[in-house]
ROVEXVEX-212885 format. One line per field, with one value per atom (N, C-alpha, C): x, y negated, z; residue in three letters; atom name. Coordinates in steps of 0.05 Angstrom, whole numbers, plus 5000, padded with zeros to 4 digits. Layout:
N
x = c(X:...)
y = c(Y:...)
z = c(Z:...)
res = c(ALA:...)
atom = c(CA:...)
This chain:
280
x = c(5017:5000:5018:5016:5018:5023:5055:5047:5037:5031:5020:5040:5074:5081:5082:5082:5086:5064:5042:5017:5011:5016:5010:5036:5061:5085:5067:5052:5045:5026:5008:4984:4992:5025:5035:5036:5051:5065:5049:5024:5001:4984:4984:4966:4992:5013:5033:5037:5037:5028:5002:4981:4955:4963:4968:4980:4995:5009:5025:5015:5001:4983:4963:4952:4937:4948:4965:4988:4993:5007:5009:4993:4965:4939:4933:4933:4931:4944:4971:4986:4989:4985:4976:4957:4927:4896:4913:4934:4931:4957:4971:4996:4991:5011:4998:5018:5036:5055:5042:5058:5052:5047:5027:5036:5027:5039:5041:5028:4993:4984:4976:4981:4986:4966:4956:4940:4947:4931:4944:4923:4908:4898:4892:4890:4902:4873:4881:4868:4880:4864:4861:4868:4860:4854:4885:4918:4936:4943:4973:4996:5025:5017:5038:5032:5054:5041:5043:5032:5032:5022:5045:5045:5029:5010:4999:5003:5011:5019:4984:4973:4940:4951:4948:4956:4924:4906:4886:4891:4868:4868:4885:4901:4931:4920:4911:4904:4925:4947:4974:4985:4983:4991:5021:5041:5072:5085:5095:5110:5148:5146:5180:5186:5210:5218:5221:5213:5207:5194:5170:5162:5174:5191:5205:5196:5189:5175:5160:5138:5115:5130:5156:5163:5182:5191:5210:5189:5167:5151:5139:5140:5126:5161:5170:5202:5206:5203:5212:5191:5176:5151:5159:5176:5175:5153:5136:5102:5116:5093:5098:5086:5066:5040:5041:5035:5019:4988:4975:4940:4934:4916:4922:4881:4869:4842:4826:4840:4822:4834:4822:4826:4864:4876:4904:4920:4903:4900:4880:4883:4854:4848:4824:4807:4824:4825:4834:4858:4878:4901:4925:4953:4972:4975:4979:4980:5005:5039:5055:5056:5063:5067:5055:5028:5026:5039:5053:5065:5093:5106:5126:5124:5107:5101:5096:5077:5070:5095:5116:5139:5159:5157:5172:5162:5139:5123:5136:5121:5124:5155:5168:5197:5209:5189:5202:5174:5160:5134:5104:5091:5067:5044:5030:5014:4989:4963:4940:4927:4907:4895:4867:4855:4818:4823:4793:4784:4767:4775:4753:4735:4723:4705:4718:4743:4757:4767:4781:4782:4768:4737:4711:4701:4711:4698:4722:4694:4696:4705:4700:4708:4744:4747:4781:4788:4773:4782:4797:4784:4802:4830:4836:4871:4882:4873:4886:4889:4878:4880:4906:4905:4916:4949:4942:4978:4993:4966:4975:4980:4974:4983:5006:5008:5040:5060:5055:5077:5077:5070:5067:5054:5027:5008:4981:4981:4948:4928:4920:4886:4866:4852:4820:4801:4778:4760:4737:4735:4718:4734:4762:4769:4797:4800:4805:4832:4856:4885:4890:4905:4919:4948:4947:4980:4987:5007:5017:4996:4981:4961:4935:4933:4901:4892:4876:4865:4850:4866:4856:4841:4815:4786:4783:4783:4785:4758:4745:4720:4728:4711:4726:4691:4690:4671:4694:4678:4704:4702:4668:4672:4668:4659:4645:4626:4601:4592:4583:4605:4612:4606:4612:4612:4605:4592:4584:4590:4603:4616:4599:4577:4560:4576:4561:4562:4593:4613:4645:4644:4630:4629:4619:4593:4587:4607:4612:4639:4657:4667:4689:4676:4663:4646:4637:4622:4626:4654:4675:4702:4714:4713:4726:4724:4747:4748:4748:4751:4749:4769:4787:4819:4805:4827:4824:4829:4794:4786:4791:4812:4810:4797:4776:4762:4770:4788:4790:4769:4754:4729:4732:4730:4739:4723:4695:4667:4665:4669:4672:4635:4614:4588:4581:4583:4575:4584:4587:4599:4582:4550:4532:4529:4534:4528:4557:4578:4602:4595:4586:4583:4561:4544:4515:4525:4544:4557:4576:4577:4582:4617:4630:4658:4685:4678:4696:4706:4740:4744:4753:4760:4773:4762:4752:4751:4771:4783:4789:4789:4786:4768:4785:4770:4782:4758:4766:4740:4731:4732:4725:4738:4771:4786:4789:4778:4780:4763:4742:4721:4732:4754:4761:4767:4750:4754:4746:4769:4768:4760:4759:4761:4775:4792:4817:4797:4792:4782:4753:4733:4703:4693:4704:4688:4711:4703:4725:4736:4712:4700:4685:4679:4653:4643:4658:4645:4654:4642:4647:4634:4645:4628:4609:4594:4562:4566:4569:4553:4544:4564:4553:4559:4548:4558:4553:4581:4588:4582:4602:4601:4614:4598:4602:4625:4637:4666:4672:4692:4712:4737:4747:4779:4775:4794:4801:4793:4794:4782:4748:4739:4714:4709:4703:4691:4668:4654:4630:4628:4605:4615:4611:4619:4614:4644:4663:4681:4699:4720:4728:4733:4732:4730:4755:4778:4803:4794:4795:4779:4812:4823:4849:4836:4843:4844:4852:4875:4879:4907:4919:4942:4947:4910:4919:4914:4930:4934:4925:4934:4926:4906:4894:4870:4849:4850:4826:4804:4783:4765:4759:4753:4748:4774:4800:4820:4817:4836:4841:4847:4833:4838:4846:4865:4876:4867:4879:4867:4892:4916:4936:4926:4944:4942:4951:4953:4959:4966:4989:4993:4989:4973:4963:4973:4980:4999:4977:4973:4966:4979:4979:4998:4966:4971:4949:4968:4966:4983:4967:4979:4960:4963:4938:4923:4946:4946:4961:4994:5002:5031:5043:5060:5062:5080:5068:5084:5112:5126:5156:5156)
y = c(5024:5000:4975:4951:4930:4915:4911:4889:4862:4852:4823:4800:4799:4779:4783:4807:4812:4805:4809:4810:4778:4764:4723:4714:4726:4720:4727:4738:4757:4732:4737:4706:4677:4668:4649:4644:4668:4667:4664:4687:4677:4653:4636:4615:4592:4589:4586:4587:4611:4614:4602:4603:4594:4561:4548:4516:4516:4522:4524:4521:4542:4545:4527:4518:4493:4471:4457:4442:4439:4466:4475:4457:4470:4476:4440:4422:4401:4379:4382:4370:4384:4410:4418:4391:4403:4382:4350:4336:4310:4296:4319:4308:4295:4279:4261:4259:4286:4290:4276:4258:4252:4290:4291:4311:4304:4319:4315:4344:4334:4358:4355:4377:4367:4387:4375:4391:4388:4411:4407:4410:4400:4393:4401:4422:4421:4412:4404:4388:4396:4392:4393:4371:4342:4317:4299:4321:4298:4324:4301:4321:4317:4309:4310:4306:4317:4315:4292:4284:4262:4258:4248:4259:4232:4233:4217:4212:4194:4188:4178:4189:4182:4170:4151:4120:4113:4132:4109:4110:4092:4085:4081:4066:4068:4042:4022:4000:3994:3982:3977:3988:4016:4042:4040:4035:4041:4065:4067:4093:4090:4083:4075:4053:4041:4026:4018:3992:3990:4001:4018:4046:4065:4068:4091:4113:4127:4156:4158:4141:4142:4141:4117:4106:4145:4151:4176:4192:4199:4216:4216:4188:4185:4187:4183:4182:4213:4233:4254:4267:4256:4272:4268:4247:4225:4228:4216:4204:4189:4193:4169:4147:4148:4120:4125:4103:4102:4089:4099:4089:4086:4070:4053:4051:4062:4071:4053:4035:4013:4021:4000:4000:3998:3985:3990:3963:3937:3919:3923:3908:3921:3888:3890:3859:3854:3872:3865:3876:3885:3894:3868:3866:3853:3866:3858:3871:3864:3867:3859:3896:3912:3942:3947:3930:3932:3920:3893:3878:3893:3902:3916:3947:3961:3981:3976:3952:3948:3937:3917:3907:3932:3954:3971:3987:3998:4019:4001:3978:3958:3962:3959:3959:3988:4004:4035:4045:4037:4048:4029:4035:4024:4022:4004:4009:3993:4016:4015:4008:3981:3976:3969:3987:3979:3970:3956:3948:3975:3977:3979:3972:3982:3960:3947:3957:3939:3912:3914:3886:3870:3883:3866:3851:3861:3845:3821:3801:3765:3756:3764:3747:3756:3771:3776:3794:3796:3813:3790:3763:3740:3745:3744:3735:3763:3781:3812:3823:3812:3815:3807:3772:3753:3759:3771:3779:3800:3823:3849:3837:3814:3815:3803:3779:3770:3787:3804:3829:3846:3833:3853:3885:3882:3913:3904:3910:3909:3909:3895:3896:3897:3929:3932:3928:3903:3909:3906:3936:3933:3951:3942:3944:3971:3977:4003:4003:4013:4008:4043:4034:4062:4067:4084:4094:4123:4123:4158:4175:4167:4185:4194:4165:4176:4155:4147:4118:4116:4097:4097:4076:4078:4058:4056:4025:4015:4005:4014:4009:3990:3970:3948:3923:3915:3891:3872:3853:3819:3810:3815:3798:3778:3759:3736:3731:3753:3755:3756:3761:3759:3790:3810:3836:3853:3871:3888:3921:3929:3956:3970:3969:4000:3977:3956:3946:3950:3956:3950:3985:3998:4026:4033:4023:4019:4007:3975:3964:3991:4000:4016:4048:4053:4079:4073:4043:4034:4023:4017:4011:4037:4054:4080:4101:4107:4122:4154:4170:4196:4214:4200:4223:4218:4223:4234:4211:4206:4178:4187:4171:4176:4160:4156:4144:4136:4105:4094:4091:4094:4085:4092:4079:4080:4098:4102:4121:4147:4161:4185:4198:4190:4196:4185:4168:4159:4179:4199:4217:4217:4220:4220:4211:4180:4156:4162:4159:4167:4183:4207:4234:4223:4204:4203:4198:4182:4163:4186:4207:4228:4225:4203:4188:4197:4197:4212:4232:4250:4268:4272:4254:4245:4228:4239:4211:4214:4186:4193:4172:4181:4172:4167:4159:4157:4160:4134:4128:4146:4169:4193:4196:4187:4199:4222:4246:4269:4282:4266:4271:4261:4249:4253:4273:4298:4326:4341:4364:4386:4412:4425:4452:4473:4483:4491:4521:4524:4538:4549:4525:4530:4511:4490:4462:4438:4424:4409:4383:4370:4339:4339:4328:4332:4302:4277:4254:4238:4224:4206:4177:4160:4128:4134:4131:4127:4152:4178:4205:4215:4207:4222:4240:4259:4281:4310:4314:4344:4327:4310:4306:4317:4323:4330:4326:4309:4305:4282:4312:4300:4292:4313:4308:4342:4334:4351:4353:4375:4370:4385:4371:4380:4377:4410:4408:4406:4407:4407:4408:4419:4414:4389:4364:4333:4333:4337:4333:4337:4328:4333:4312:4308:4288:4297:4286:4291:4269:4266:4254:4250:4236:4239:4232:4243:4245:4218:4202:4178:4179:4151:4147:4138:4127:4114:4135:4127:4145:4139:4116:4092:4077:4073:4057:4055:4088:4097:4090:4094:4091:4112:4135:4163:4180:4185:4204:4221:4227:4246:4274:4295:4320:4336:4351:4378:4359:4337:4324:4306:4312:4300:4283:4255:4235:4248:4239:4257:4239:4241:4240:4256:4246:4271:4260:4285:4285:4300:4292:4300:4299:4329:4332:4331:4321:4329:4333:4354:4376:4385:4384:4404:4423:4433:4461:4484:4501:4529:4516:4497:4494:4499:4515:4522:4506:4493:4479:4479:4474:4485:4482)
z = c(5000:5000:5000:4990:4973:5005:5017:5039:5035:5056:5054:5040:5044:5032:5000:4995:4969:4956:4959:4950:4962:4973:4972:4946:4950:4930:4902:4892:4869:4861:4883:4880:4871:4882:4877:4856:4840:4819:4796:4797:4782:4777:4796:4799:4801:4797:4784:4749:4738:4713:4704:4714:4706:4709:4718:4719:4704:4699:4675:4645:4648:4624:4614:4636:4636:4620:4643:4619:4594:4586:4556:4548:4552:4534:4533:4556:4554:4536:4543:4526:4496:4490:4461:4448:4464:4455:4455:4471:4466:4451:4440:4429:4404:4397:4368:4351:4355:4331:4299:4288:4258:4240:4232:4203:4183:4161:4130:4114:4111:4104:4068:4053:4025:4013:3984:3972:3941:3925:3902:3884:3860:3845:3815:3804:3770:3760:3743:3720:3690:3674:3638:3633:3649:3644:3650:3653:3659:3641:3635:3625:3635:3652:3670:3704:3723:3749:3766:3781:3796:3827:3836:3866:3883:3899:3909:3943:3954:3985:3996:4011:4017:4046:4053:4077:4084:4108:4113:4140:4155:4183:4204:4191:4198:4225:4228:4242:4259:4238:4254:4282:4278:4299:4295:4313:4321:4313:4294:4291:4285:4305:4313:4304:4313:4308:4278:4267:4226:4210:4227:4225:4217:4221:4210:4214:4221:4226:4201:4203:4179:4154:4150:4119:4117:4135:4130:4120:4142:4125:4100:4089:4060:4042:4044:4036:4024:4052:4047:4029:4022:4001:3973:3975:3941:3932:3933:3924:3898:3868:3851:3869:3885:3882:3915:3928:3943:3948:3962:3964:3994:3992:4027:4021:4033:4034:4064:4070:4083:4124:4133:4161:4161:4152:4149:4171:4166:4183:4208:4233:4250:4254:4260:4272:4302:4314:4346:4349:4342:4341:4333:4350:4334:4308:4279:4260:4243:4260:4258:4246:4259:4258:4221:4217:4188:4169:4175:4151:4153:4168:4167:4158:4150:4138:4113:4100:4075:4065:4081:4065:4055:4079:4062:4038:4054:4031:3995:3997:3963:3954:3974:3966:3950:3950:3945:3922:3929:3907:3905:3881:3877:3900:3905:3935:3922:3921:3916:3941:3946:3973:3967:3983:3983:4018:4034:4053:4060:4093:4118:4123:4142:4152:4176:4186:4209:4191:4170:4156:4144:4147:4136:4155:4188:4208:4209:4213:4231:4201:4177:4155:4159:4167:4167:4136:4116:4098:4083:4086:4056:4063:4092:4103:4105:4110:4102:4078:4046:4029:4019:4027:4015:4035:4055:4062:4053:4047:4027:3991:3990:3965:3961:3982:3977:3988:4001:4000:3979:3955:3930:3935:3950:3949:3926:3904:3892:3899:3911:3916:3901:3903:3888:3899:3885:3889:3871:3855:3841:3814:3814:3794:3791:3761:3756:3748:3753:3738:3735:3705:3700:3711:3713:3729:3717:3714:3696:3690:3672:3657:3666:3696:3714:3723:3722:3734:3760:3775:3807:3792:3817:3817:3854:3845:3881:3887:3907:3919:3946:3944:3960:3960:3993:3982:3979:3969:3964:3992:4010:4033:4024:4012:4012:3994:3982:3976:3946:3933:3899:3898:3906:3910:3926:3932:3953:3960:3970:3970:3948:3957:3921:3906:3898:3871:3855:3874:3870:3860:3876:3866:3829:3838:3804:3780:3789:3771:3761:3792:3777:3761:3772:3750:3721:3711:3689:3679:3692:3673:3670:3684:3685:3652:3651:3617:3632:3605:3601:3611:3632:3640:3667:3682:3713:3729:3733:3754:3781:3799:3827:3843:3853:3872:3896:3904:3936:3942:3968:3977:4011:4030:4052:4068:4054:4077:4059:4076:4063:4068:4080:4079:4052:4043:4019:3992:3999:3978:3950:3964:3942:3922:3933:3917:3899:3909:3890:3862:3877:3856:3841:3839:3826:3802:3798:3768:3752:3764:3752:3734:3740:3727:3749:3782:3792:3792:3780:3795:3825:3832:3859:3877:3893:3916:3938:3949:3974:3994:4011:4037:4068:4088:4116:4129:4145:4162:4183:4179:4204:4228:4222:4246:4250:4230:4240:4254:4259:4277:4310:4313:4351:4351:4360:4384:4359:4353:4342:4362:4349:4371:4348:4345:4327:4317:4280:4270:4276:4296:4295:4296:4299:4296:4288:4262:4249:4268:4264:4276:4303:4321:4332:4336:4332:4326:4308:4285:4269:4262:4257:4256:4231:4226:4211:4208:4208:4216:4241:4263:4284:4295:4310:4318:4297:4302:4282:4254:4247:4220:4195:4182:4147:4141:4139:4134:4146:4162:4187:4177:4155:4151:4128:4111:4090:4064:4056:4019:4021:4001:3998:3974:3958:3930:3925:3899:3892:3866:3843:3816:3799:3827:3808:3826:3831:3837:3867:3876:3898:3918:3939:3967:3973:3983:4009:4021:4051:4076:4090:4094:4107:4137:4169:4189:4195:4185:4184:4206:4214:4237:4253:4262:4283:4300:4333:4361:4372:4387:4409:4415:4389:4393:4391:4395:4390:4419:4422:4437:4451:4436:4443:4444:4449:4453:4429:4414:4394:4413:4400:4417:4398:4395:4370:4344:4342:4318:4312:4301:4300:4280:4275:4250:4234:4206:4188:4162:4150:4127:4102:4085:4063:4045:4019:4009:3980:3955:3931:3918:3895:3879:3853:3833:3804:3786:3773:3764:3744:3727:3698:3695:3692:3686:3679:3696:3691:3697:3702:3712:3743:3749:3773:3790:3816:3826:3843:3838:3854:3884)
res = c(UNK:UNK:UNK:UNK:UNK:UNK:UNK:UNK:UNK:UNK:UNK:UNK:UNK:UNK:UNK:UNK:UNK:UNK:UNK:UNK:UNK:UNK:UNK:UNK:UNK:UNK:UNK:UNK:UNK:UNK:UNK:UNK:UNK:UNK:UNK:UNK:UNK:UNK:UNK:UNK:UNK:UNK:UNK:UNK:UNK:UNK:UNK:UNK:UNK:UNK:UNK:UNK:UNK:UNK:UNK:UNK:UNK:UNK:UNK:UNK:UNK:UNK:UNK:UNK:UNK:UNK:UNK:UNK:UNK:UNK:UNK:UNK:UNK:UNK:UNK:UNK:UNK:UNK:UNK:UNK:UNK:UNK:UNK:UNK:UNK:UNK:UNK:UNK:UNK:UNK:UNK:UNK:UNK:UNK:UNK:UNK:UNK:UNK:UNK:UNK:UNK:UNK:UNK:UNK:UNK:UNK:UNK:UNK:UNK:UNK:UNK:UNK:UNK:UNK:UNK:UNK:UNK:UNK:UNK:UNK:UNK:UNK:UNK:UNK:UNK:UNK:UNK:UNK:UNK:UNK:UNK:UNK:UNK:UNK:UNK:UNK:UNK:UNK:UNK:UNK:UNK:UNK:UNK:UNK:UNK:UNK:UNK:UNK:UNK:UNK:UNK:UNK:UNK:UNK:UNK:UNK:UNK:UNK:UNK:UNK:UNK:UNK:UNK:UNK:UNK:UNK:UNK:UNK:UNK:UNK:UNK:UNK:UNK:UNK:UNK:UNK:UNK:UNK:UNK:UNK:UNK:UNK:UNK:UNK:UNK:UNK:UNK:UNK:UNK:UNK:UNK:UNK:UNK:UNK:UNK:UNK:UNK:UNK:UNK:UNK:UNK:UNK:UNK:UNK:UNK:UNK:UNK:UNK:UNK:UNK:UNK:UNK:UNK:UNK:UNK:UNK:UNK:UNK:UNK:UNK:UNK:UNK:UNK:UNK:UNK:UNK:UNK:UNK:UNK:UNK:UNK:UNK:UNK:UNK:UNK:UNK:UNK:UNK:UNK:UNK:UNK:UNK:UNK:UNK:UNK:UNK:UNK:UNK:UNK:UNK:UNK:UNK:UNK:UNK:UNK:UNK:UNK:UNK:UNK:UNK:UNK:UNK:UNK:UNK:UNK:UNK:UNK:UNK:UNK:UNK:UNK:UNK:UNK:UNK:UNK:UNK:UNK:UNK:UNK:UNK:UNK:UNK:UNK:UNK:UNK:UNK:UNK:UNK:UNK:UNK:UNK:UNK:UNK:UNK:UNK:UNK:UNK:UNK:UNK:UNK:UNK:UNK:UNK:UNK:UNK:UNK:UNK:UNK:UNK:UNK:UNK:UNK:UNK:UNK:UNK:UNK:UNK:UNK:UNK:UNK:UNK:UNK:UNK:UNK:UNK:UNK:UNK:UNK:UNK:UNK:UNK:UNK:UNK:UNK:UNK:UNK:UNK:UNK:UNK:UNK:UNK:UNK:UNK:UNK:UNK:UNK:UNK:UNK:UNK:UNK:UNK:UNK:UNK:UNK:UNK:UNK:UNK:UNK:UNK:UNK:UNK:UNK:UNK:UNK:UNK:UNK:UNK:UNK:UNK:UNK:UNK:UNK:UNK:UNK:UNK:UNK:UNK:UNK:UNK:UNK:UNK:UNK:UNK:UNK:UNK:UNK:UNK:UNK:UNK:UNK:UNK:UNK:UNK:UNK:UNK:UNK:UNK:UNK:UNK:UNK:UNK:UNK:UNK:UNK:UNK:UNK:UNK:UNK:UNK:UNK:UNK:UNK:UNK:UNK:UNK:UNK:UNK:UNK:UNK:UNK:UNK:UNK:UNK:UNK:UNK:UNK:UNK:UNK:UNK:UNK:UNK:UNK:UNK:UNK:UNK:UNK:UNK:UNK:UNK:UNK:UNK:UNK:UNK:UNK:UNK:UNK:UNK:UNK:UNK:UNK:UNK:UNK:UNK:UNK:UNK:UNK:UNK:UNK:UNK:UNK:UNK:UNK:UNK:UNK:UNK:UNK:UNK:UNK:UNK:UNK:UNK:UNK:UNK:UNK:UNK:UNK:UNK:UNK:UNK:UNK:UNK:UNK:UNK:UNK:UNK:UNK:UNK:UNK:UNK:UNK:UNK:UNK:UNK:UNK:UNK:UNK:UNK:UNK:UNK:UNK:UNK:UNK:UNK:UNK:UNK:UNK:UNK:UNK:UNK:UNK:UNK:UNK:UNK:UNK:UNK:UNK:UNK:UNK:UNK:UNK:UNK:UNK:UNK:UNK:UNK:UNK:UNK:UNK:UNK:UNK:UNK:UNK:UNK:UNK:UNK:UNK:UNK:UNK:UNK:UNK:UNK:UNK:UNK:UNK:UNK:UNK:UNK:UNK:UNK:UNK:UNK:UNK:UNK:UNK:UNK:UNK:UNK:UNK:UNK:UNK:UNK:UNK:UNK:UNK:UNK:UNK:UNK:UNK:UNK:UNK:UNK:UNK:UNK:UNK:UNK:UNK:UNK:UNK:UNK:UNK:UNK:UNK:UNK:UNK:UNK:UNK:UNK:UNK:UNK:UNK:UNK:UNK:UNK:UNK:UNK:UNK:UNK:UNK:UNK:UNK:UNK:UNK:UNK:UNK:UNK:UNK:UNK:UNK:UNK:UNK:UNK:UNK:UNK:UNK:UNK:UNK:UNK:UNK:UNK:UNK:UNK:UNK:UNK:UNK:UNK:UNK:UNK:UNK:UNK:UNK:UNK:UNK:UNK:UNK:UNK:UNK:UNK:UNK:UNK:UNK:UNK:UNK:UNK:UNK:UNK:UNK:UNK:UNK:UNK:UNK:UNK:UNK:UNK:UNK:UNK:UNK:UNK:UNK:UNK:UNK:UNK:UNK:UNK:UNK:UNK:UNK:UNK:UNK:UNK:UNK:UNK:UNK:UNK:UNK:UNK:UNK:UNK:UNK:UNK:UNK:UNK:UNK:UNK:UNK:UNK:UNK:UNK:UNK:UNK:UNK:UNK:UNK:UNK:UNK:UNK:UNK:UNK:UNK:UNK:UNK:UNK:UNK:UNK:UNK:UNK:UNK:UNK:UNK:UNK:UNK:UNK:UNK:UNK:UNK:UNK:UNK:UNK:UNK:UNK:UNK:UNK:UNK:UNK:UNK:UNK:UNK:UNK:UNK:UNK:UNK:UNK:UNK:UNK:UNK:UNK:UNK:UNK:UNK:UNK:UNK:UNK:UNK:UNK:UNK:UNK:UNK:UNK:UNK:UNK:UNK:UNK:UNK:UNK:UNK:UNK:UNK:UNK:UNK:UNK:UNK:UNK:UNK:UNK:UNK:UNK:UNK:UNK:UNK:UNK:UNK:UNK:UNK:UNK:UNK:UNK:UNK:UNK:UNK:UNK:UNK:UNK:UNK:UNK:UNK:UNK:UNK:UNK:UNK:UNK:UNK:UNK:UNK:UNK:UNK:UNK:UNK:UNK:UNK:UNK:UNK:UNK:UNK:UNK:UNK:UNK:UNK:UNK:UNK:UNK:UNK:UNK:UNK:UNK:UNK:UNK:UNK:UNK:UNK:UNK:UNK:UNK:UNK:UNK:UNK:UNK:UNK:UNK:UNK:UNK:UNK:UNK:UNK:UNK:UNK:UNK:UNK:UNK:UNK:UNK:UNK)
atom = c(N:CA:C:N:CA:C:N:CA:C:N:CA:C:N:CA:C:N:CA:C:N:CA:C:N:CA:C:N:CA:C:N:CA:C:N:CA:C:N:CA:C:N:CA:C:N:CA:C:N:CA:C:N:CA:C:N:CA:C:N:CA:C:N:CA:C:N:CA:C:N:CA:C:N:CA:C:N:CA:C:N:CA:C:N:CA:C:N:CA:C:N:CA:C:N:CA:C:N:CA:C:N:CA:C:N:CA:C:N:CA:C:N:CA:C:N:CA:C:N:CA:C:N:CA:C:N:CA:C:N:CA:C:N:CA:C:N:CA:C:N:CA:C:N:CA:C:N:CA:C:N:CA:C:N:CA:C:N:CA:C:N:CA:C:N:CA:C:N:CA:C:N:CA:C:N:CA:C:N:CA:C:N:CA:C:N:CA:C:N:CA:C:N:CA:C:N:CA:C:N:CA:C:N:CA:C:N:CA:C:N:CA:C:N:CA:C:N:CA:C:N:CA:C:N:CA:C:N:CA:C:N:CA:C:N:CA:C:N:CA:C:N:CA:C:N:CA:C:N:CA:C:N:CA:C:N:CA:C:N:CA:C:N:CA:C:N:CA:C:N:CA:C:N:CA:C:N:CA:C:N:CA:C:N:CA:C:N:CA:C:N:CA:C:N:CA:C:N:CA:C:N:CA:C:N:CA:C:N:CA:C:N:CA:C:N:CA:C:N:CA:C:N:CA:C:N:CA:C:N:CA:C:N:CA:C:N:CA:C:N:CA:C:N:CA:C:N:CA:C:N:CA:C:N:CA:C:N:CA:C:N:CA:C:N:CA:C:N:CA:C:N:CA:C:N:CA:C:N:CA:C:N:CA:C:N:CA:C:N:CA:C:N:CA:C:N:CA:C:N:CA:C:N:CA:C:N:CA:C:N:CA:C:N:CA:C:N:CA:C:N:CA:C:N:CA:C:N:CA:C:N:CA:C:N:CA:C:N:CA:C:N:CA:C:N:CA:C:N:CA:C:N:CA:C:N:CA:C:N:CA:C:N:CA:C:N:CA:C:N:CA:C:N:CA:C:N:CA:C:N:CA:C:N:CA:C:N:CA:C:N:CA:C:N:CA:C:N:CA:C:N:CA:C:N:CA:C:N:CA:C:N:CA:C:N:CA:C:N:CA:C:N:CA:C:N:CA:C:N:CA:C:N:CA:C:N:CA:C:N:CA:C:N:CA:C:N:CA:C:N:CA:C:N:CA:C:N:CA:C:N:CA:C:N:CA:C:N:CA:C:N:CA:C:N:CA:C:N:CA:C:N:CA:C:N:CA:C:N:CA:C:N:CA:C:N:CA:C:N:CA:C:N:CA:C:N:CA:C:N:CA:C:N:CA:C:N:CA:C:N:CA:C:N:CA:C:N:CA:C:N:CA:C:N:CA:C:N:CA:C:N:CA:C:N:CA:C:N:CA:C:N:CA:C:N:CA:C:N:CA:C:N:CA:C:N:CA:C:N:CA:C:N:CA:C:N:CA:C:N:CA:C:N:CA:C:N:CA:C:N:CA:C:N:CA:C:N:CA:C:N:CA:C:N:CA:C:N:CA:C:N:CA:C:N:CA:C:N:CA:C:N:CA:C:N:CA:C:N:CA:C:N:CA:C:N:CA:C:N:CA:C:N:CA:C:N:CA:C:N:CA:C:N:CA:C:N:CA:C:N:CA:C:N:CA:C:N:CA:C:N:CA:C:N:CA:C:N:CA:C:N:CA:C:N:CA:C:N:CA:C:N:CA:C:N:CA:C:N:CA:C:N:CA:C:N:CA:C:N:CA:C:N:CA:C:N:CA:C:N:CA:C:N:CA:C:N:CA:C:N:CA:C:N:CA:C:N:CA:C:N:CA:C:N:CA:C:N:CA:C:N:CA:C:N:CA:C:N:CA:C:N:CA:C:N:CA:C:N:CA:C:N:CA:C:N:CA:C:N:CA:C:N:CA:C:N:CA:C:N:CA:C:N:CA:C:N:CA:C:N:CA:C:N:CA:C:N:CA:C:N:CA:C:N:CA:C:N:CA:C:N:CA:C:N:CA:C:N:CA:C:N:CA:C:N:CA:C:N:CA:C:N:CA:C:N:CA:C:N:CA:C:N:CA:C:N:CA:C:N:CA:C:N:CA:C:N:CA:C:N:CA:C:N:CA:C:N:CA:C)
């Protein structure tokens, strides 16, 4: 029979381990490691491939010092393009952490910019445009540019009433030609309206956060801004036979309201690749 100190030492050790484990499990759910999750695309409609850097919800979030973390992680991908899908400036945030990310990003590659709705609030979209553009980033709204054999279409309101997020949607679905339209548009619920004009192959999106709180391989999201609870698209790709949605998780950590749980930020990464070519 099992003496007494042995058998309290045994209890220790267990309930020792179980705290332990706890921990783990804690700091697992709240770590906010950057990752770089990538997808790949073929199409009939390019003839050649083209690598896409997807930049949303960034709302001038710190990622080291010059950002370096973030500029390394888009660095080590070599992206032709980069696309900046809105919320990139915040209304209530210092937004120093952003002009020092956009001065580098421009310095190294092309930088496609639609609006948030964090840069639509207090009339703050005129002065967040107008600083992304003198750092040499393009601002869409409304309107459609070709780039290596695929044309990004930026969904964007103007914010002062010349334009209205649909209407900027429509603009760009009527300028849009017959190769491979990619869709900026910052609300990824609005998918419908996207797909109705039948001109997108691509949309891509933010705005979700990921949903906040994952629960790892049974529940994606469990809250999102204009969906709600357990929303439709939280984060990732979503097909359909009018086209495909990538929903990026987005980068901000900190300022969030609700705690990110198993829901790291995320840099996404597209490759569109023609049909039957294998990627290295």
């Amino acid at each position: 029979m099992e003496n007494a100190p042995k058998r309290k030492s045994r209890q220790i050790f267990i309930k020792l381990l179980a705290l332990l484990l706890i921990i783990f499990l804690i700091l697992s759910a709240i770590s906010f490691p950057l990752k770089t999750v990538s997808y790949m695309i073929y199409t009939d409609k390019v003839t050649e491939p083209v690598r896409i850097a997807h930049v949303s919800d960034l709302h001038s979030e710190y990622y080291g010092r010059d950002m370096k973390n973030l500029i390394e992680a888009i660095d080590g991908q070599s992206p032709d393009v980069i696309v900046l899908t809105g919320d990139i400036f915040d209304d209530i945030r210092d937004n120093e952490n952003t002009r020092i990310f956009l001065k580098a990003a421009v310095s190294e590659y092309p930088c496609y910019y639609v609006s948030g709705n964090h840069e639509q609030r207090k009339g703050g979209w005129k002065n967040f445009r107008e600083e992304a553009a003198d750092l040499g980033v393009t601002v869409l709204e409304g309107e459609n540019v070709s780039f290596k054999g695929i044309t990004i279409c930026g969904a964007s309101s103007t914010g002062d009433g010349r334009l209205t997020f649909d209407e900027s949607v429509k603009k760009c679905a009527e300028e849009s030609g017959n190769g491979f339209n990619v869709l900026l548009a910052h609300y990824p619920e609005k998918v419908d309206y996207y797909r109705s004009f039948g001109k997108f192959d691509l949309v891509l999106s933010g705005h979700a956060h990921g949903g906040q709180w994952r629960v790892p391989f049974l529940i994606n999201g469990v809250y999102a801004p204009d969906q709600g609870i357990f929303p439709e698209y939280a984060g990732g790709m979503y097909e359909s036979a009018d086209g495909i949605m990538i929903v990026s998780r987005g980068l901000s950590r900190t300022n969030d309201i609700i705690p990110r749980i198993f829901n790291n930020p995320e840099l996404v990464i597209i490759d569109i690749l023609p049909e039957g070519e294998v990627e290295n």
